[in-house]
LUMBA-384788 format. One record per residue: residue number from 1; residue in one letter; z, x, y of N, C-alpha, C in turn. Coordinates in pm, whole numbers. Each point is the difference from the previous one (the first is absolute). Example, Ala and Ser with C-alpha at 12.3 -4.5 7.8 and 13.67 -1.06 7.14 Angstrom:
# residues 2
REC  seq  type    n_up  n_east  n_north   ca_up  ca_east  ca_north    c_up  c_east  c_north
REC    1     a     780    1319     -569       0      -89       119       0      90      120
REC    2     s     -72     -35      105       6       82       119      73     -77      109
This chain:
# residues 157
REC  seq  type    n_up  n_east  n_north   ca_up  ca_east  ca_north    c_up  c_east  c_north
REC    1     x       0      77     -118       0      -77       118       0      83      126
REC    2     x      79     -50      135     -62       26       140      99     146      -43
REC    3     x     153     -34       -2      77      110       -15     -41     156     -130
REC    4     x     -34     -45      -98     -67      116       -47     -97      58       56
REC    5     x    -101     -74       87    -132       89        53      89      40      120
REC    6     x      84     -38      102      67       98       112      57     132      -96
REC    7     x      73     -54     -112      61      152       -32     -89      62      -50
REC    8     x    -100     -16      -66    -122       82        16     -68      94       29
REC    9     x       2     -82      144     -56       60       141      26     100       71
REC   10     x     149     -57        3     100      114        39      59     167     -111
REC   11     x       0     -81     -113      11      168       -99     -93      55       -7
REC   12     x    -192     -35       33     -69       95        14      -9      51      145
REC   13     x       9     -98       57      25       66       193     144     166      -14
REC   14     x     118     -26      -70      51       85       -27     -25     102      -28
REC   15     x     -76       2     -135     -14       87       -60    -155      99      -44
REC   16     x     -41     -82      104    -121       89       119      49      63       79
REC   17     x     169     -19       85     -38       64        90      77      93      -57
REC   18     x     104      54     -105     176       58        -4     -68     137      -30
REC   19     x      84      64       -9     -20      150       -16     102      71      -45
REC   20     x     131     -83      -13     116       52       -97      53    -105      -65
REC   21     x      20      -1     -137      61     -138       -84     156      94      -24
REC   22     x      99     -46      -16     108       50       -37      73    -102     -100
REC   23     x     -10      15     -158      84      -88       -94      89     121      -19
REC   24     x      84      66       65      96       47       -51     138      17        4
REC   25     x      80       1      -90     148      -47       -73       4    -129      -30
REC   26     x     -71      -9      -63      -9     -190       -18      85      17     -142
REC   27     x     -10     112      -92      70      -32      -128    -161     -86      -63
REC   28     x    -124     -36       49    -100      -35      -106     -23      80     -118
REC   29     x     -25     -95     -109     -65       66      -114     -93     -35      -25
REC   30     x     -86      42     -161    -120      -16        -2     -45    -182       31
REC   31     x      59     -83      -37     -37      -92        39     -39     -67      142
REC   32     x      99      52       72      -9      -22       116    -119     117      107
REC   33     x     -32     106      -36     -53       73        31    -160     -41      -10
REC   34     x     -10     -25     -201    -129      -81         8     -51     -84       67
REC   35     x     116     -95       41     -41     -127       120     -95      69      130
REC   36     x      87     106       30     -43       75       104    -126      29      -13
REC   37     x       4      78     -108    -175       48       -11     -97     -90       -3
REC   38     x       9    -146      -40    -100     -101       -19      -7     -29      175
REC   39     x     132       9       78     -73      -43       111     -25      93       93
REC   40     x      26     157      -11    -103       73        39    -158      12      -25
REC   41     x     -21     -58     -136    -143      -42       -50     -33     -75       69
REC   42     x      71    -131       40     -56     -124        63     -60      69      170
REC   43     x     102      69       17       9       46       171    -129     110      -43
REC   44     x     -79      44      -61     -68       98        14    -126     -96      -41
REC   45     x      11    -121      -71    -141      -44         3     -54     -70       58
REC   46     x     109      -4       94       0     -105       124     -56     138      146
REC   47     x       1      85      -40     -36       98       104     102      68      104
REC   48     x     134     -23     -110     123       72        67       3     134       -5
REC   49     x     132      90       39      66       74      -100    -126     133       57
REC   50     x     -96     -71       90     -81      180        50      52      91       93
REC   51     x     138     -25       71      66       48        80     101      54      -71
REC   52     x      44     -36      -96     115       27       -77      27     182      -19
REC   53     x     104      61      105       2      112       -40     146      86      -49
REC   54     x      75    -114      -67     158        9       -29      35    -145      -68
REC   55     x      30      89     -106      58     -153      -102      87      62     -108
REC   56     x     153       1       75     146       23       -48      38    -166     -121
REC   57     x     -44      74     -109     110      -33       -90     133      45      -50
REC   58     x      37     110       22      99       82       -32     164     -93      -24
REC   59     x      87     -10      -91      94      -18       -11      -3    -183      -67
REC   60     x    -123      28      -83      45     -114       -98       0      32     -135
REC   61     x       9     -80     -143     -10       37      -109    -160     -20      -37
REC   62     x    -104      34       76    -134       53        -6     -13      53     -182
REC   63     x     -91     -37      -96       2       77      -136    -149      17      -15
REC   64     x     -50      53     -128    -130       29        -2     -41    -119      -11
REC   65     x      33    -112      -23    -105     -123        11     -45      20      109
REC   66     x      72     -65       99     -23        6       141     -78     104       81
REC   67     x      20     131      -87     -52      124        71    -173       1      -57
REC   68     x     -40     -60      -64     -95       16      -109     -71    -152       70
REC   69     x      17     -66       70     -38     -118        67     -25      65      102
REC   70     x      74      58      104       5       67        98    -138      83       -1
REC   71     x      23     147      -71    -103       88       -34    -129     -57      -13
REC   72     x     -41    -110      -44    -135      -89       -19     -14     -81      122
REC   73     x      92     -24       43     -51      -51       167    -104     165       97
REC   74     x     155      70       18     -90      130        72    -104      51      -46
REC   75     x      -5      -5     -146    -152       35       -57     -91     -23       -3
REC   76     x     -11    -162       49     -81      -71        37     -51     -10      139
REC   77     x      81      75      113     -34       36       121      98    -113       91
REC   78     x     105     -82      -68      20      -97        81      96      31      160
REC   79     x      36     112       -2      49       24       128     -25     144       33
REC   80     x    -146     -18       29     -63      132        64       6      86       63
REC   81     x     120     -43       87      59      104       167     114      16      -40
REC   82     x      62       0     -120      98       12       -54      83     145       42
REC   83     x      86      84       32      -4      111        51     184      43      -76
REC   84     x      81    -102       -5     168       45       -41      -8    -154      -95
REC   85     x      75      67     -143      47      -49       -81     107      16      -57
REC   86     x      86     -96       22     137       51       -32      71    -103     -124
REC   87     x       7      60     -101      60      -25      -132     104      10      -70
REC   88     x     102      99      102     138       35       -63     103     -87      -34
REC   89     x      81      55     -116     136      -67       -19     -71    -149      -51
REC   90     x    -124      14     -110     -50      -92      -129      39      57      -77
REC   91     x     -12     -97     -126     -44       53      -114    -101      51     -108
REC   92     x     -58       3      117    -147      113       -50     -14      60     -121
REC   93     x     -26      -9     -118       0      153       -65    -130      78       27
REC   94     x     -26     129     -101     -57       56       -21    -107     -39      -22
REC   95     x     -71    -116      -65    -128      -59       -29      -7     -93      100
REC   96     x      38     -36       72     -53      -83       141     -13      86       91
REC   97     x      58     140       23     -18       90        87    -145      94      -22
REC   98     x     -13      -5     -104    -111       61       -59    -112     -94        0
REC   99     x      10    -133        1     -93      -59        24     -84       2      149
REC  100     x      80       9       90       2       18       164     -82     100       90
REC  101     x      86     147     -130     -81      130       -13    -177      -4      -47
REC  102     x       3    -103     -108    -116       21       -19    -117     -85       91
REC  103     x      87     -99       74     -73      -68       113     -41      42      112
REC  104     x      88     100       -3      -1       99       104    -123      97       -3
REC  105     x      25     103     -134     -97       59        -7    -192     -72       11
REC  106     x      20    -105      -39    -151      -86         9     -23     -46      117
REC  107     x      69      21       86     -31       15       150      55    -146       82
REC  108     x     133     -52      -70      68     -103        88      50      50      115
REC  109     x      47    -112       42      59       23       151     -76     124       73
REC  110     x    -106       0       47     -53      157        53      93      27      140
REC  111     x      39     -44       52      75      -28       171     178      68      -84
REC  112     x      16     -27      -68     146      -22       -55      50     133      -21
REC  113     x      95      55      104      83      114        -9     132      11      -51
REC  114     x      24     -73      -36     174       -2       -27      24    -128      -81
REC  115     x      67      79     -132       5     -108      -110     159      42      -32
REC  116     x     107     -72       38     108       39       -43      67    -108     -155
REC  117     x      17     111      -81      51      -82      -114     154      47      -60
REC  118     x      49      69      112     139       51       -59      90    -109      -33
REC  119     x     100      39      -98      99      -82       -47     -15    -119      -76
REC  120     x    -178      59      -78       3     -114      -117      -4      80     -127
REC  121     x     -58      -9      -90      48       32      -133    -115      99      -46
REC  122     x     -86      -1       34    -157      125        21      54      92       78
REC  123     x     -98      80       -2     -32      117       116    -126       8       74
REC  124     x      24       2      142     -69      -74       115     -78     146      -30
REC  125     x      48     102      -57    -155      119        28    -101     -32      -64
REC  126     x     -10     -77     -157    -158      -37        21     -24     -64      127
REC  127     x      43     -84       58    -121      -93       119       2     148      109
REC  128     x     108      71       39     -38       76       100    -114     128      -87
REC  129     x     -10      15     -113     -83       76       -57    -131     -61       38
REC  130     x     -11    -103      -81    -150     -117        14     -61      23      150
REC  131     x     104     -19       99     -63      -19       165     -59     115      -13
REC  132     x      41     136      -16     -79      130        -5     -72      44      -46
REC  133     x       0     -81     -138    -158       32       -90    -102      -6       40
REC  134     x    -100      94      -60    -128       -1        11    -101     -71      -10
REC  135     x      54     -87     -130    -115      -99       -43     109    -114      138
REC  136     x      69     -31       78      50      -76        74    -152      62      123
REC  137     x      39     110       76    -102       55        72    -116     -24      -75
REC  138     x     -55     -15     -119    -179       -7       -24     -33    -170       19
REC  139     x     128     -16      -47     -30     -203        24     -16     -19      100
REC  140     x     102      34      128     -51        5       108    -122      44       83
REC  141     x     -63      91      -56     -65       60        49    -125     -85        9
REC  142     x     -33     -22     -131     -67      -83      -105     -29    -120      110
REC  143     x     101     -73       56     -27     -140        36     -14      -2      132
REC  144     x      31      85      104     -32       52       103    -135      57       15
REC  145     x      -8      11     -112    -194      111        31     -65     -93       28
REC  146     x    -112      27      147     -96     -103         6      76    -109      115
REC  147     x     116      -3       27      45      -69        53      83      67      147
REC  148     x      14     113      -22      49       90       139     -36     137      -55
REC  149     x     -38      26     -111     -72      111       -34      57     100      -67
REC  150     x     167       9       25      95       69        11     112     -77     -117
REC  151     x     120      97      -46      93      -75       -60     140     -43       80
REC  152     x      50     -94      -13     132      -30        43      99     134       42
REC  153     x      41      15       81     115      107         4     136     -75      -58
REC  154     x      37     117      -65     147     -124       -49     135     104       35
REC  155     x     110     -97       55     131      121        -1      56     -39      -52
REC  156     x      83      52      -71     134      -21       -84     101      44      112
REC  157     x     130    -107       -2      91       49        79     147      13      -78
């Protein structure tokens, strides 16, 4: 009805324009997290989420479901200007962190400098490994060619 098409209206008017989402200390888990990701999907096929350059989850019970939902959003390009990701104090393990890494390396998030995953149950040096890889730089390179000619500069901070 009238009230669903205003809220509508208004969560893609939002989320066209935001440039930092902050879900964090909520205590979410994978369930609640998934919710999240379906309506970051919604907000990105609606033509949101291209400004988006900070999106703090940090300080919920985050697990590889959730992280593995997540990872297939950015892989898919859905928040392109993406630049700080903050993940700490989940429950991450080792195979959702590694999944991230390998999203990484195939050339997600190209804008994205800072991936913090301390104080979950992995080790955040694969993803800070992945940002530095090579095949990370050839993906990039790769999808940039033809298009500014040149590859992405990337910093790690």
């Amino acid at each position: 009805g009238l009230v669903a098409t205003i809220y509508g209206k208004a969560f893609a008017a939002e989320m066209a324009a935001v440039d930092s989402l902050a879900y964090c200390g909520l205590g979410w888990d994978d369930a609640q997290m998934l919710t999240l990701c379906e309506a970051l999907r919604a907000a990105h096929a609606g033509s949101g989420l291209r400004k988006l350059e900070k999106l703090d989850l940090a300080g919920n019970q985050m697990g590889d479901g959730a992280m593995a939902a997540l990872t297939a959003l950015v892989a898919e390009g859905t928040m392109p200007n993406l630049k700080q990701l903050y993940l700490s104090s989940n429950q991450i393990s080792v195979a959702g962190i590694a999944a991230l890494a390998s999203a990484l390396r195939g050339g997600a998030m190209p804008l994205c400098a800072r991936i913090l995953l301390d104080r979950n149950r992995g080790s955040e040096a694969l993803v800070q490994k992945a940002l530095a890889s090579p095949e990370r730089a050839a993906a990039l390179d790769w999808r940039d060619r033809g298009r500014r000619g040149h590859a992405n500069l990337l910093c790690i901070s």
